[in-house]
C-alpha positions in Angstrom: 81.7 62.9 81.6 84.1 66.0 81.4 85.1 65.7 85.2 85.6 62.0 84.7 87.8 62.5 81.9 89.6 65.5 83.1 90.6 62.9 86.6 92.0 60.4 84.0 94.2 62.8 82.5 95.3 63.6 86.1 96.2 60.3 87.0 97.4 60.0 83.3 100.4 63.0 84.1 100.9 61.8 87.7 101.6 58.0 86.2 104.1 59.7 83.8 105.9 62.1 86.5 106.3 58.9 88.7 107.7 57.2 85.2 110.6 60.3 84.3 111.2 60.2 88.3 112.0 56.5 88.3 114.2 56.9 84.7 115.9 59.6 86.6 117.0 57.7 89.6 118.2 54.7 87.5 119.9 57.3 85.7 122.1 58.4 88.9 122.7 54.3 90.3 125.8 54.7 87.8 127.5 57.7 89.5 126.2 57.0 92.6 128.3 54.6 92.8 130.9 55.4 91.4 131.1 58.0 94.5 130.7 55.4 96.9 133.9 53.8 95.3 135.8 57.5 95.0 134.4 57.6 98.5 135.8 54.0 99.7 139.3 54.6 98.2 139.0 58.2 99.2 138.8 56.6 102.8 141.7 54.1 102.6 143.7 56.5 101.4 143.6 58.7 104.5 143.7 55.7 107.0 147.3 54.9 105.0 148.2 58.3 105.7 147.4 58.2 109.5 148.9 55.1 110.1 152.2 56.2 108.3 152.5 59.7 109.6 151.5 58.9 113.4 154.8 58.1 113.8 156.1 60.3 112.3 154.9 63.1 114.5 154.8 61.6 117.4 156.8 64.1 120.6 159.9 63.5 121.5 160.7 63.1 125.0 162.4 66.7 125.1 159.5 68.2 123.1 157.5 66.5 126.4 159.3 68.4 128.7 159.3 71.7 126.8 155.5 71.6 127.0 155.0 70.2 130.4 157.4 73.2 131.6 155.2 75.6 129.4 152.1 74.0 131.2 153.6 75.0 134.5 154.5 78.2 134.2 150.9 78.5 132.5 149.6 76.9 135.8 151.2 79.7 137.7 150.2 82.5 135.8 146.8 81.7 135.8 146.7 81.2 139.5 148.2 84.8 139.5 145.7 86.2 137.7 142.7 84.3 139.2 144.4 86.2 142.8 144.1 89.4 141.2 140.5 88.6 139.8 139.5 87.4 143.3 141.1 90.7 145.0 139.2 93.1 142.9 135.9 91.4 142.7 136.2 91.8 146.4 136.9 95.5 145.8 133.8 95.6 144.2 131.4 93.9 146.4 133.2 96.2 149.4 132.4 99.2 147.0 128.8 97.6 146.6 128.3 97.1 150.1 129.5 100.8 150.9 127.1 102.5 148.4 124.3 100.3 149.7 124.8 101.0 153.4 125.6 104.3 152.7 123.0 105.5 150.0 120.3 102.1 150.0 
C-alpha cells in the first residue's frame, strides 16, 4: 500500500512539473515573438543599409589602379623574398649534407 501510494505521488509531482513547464513556455510565445519581429525589422534594416551604402563605397577607377599597382610591387617583393628563402634553405641542406658526409 505505502509503495503504491508513494508512486502516485511521484507521478502526482511529475504531472505538475510537466504543468509549470507548459505555463512557462506559453509564458515566453509573447516575447518570443516579439524578437522574431525586432529580429525581422532588425534584418530589413541592414539590407536598406547595404543596398544604399554599396554605392556609396564602391572604388573609383583611380583607387583601382592605386591598389593594382600596390599588388605589383607586392608581387615582386614577395618573389624577392621567396629567392632569398630558396637560397638559404639550400644553404642549409648543403650544410646538412656536409655534416652528414663528414661526421654521419
Amino acid at each position: 500500500m505505502t509503495a503504491e501510494v508513494g508512486l502516485a505521488e511521484r507521478v502526482w509531482v511529475v504531472c505538475g512539473l510537466n504543468g509549470l513547464l507548459a505555463l512557462g513556455l506559453l509564458a515566453l510565445v509573447r516575447p518570443i515573438l516579439r524578437l522574431r519581429t525586432a529580429l525581422w525589422v532588425t534584418e530589413r534594416a541592414l539590407d536598406n543599409w547595404q543596398r544604399a551604402a554599396k554605392p556609396a563605397l564602391a572604388l573609383t577607377s583611380a583607387e583601382l589602379l592605386h591598389l593594382r599597382a600596390r599588388l605589383q610591387a607586392n608581387r615582386t617583393t614577395l618573389g624577392r623574398w621567396r629567392r632569398r628563402l630558396q637560397f638559404w634553405q639550400g644553404i642549409r641542406r648543403l650544410a646538412l649534407w656536409l655534416q652528414q658526409r663528414l661526421y654521419g
